[in-house]
C-alpha positions as CSV (number, residue, x, y, z in Angstrom):
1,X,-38.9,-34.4,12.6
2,X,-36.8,-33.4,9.4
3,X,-33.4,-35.4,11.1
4,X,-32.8,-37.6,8.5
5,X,-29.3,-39.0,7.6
6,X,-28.5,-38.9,3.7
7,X,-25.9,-41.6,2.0
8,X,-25.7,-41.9,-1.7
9,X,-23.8,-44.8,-3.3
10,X,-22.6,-46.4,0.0
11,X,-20.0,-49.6,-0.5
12,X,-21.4,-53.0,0.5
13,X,-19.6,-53.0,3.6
14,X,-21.7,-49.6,5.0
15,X,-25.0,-50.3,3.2
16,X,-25.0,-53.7,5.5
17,X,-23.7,-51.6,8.3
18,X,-26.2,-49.2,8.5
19,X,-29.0,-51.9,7.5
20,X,-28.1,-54.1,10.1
21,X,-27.3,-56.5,7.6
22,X,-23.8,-56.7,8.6
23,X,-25.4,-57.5,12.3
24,X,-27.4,-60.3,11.0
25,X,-24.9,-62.2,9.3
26,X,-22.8,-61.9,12.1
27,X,-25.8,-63.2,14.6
28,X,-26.1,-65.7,11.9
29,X,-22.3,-67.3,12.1
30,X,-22.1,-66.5,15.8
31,X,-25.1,-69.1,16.4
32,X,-22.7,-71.7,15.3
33,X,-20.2,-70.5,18.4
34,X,-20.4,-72.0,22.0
35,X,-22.9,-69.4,24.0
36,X,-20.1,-68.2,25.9
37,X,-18.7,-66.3,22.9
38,X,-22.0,-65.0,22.4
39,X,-22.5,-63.3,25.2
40,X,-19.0,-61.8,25.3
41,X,-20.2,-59.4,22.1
42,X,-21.7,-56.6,23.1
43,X,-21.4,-54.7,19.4
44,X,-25.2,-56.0,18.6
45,X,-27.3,-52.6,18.4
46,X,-30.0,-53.7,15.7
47,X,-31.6,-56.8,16.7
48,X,-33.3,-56.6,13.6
49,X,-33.5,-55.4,10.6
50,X,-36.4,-55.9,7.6
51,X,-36.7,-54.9,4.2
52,X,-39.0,-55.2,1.6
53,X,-38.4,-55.5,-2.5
54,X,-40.0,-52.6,-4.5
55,X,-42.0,-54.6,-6.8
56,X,-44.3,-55.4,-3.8
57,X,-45.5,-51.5,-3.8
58,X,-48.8,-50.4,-3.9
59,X,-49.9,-47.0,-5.8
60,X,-52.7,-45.4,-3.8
61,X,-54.5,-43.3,-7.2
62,X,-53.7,-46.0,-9.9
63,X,-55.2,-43.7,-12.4
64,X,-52.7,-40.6,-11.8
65,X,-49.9,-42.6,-13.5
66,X,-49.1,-43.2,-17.2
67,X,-47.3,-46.9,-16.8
68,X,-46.3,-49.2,-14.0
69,X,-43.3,-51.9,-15.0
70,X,-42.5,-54.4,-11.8
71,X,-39.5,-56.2,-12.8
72,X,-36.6,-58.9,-11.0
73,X,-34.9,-55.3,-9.7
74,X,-37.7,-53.0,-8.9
75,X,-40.9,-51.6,-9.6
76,X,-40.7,-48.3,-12.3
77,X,-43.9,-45.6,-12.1
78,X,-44.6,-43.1,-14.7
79,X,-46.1,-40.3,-13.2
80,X,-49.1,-38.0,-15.1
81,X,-48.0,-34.9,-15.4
82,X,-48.8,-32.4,-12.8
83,X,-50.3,-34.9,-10.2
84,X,-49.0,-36.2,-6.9
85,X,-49.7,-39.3,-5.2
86,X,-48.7,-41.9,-2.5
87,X,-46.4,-45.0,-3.4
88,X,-46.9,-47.6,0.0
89,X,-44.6,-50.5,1.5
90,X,-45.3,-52.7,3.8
91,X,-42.4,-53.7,5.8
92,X,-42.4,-57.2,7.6
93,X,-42.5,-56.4,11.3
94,X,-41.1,-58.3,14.2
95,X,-43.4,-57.0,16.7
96,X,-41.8,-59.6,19.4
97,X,-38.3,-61.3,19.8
98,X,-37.7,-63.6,22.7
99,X,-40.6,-61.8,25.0
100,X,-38.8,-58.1,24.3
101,X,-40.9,-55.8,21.8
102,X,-39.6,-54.5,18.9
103,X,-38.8,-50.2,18.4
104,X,-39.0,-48.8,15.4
105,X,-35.4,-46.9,15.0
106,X,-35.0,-45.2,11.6
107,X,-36.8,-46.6,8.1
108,X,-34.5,-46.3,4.6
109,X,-35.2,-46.0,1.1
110,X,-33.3,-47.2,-2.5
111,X,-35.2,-45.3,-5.3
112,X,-34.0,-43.2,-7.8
113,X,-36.1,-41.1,-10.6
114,X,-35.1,-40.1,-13.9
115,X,-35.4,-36.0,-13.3
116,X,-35.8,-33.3,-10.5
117,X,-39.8,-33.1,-11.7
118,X,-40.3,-36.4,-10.3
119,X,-39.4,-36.4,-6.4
120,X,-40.3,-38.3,-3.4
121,X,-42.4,-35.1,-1.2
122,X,-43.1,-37.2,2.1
123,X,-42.0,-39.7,3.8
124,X,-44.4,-41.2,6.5
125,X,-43.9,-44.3,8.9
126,X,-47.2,-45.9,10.3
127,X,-47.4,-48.7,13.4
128,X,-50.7,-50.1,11.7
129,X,-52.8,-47.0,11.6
130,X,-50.8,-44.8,13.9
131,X,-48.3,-42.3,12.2
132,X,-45.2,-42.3,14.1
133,X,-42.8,-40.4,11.9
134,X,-43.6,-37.8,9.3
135,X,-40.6,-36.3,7.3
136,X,-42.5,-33.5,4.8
137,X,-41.0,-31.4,2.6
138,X,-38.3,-33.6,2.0
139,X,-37.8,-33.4,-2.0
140,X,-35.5,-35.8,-2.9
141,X,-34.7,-36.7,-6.5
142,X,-32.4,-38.2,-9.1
143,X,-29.9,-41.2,-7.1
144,X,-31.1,-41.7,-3.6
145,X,-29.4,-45.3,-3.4
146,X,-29.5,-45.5,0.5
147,X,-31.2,-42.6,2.3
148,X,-31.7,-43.1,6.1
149,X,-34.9,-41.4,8.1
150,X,-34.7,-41.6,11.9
151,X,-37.9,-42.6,13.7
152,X,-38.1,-40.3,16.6
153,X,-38.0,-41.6,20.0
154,X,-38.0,-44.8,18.6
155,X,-41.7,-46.2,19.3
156,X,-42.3,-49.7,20.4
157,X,-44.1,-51.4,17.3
158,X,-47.4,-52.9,18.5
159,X,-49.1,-53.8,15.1
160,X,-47.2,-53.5,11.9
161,X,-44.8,-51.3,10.3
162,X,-46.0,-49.5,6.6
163,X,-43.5,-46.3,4.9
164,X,-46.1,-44.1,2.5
165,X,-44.0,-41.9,-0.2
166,X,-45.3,-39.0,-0.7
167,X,-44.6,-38.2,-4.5
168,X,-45.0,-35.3,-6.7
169,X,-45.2,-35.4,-10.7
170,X,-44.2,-31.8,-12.4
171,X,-45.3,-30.0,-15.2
172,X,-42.0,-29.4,-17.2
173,X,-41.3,-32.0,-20.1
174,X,-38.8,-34.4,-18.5
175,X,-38.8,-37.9,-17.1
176,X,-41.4,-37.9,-15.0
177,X,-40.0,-41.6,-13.6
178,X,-39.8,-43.1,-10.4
179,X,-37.8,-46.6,-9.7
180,X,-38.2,-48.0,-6.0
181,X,-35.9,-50.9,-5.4
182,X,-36.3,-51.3,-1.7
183,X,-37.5,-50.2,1.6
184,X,-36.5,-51.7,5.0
185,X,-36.6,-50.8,8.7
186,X,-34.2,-51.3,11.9
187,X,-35.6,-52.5,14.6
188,X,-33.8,-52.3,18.2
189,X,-35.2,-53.5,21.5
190,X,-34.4,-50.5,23.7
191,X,-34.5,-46.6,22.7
192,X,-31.0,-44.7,22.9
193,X,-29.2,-43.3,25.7
């Protein structure tokens, strides 16, 4: 479970191309087309894709951190010194499109912190209160501006979709900040060949 595919500072172009973004404005302008143009474009492979804004996230110990700021651009958490904790997003979740249910295919994560003593430890992907993905051990810190996780064998979603960040606060004196600015899922309707 540690595949995990890591992009820092993508351009706009990839960042909607590996969000699916780029596939939902195109869905977008090709529902103004005739439907036989639709159906001649056979480059759709994420159906769907969700995100959530950081400001939305829930701390699980509320008392392990020194300050919480939830601004326009994201949602900053001071961490105490020498504690960990779990940081929670709740991703809106297509569980159906047009009668074909929804797979969870890989879950990403903007966030950045302000020194290697603050990291994301964990990430964990639930389908309501089955965990369908755990990435441990992970450690990431400083710029993580687009990180990808893969979702193995890409689950059908039956109840909701939820990423829990697993953090860890050191005991060294330095910035022991962490800035979440988004999480989001892709959701496809068929697992990979």
């Amino acid at each position: 479970m540690k595949e995990r595919l890591l992009t820092k500072d993508p351009n706009r172009r990839e960042m909607l191309k590996l969000s699916g973004m780029g596939v939902l404005g195109g869905v977008a302008a090709s529902a103004l087309t005739p439907q036989k143009a639709q159906a001649a474009d056979p480059v759709i492979k994420i159906p769907f894709a969700s995100w959530i804004h950081g400001h939305s996230m829930q701390i699980e110990y509320p008392d392990r951190i020194a300050s919480e700021r939830r601004t326009g651009f994201s949602i900053n958490v001071e961490g105490k010194s020498g504690t960990s904790n779990w940081f929670h997003l709740a991703i809106p979740t297509p569980v159906i499109i047009d009668d074909v249910r929804m797979r969870a295919e890989s879950v990403m994560l903007r966030f950045k912190t302000g020194s290697v003593d603050a990291f994301v430890r964990d990430v964990h992907v639930y389908d309501g209160d089955r965990l369908i993905a755990a990435h441990n051990n992970v450690n990431l810190s400083k710029d993580n501006l687009f990180v990808r996780f893969v979702v193995p064998d890409t689950p059908e979603v039956q109840w909701g979709l939820g990423i829990s960040l697993g953090v860890g606060f050191g005991v060294e004196p330095m910035n022991h900040h962490i800035e979440v600015f988004t999480a989001g899922c892709d959701f496809v309707t068929k697992k990979p060949a």
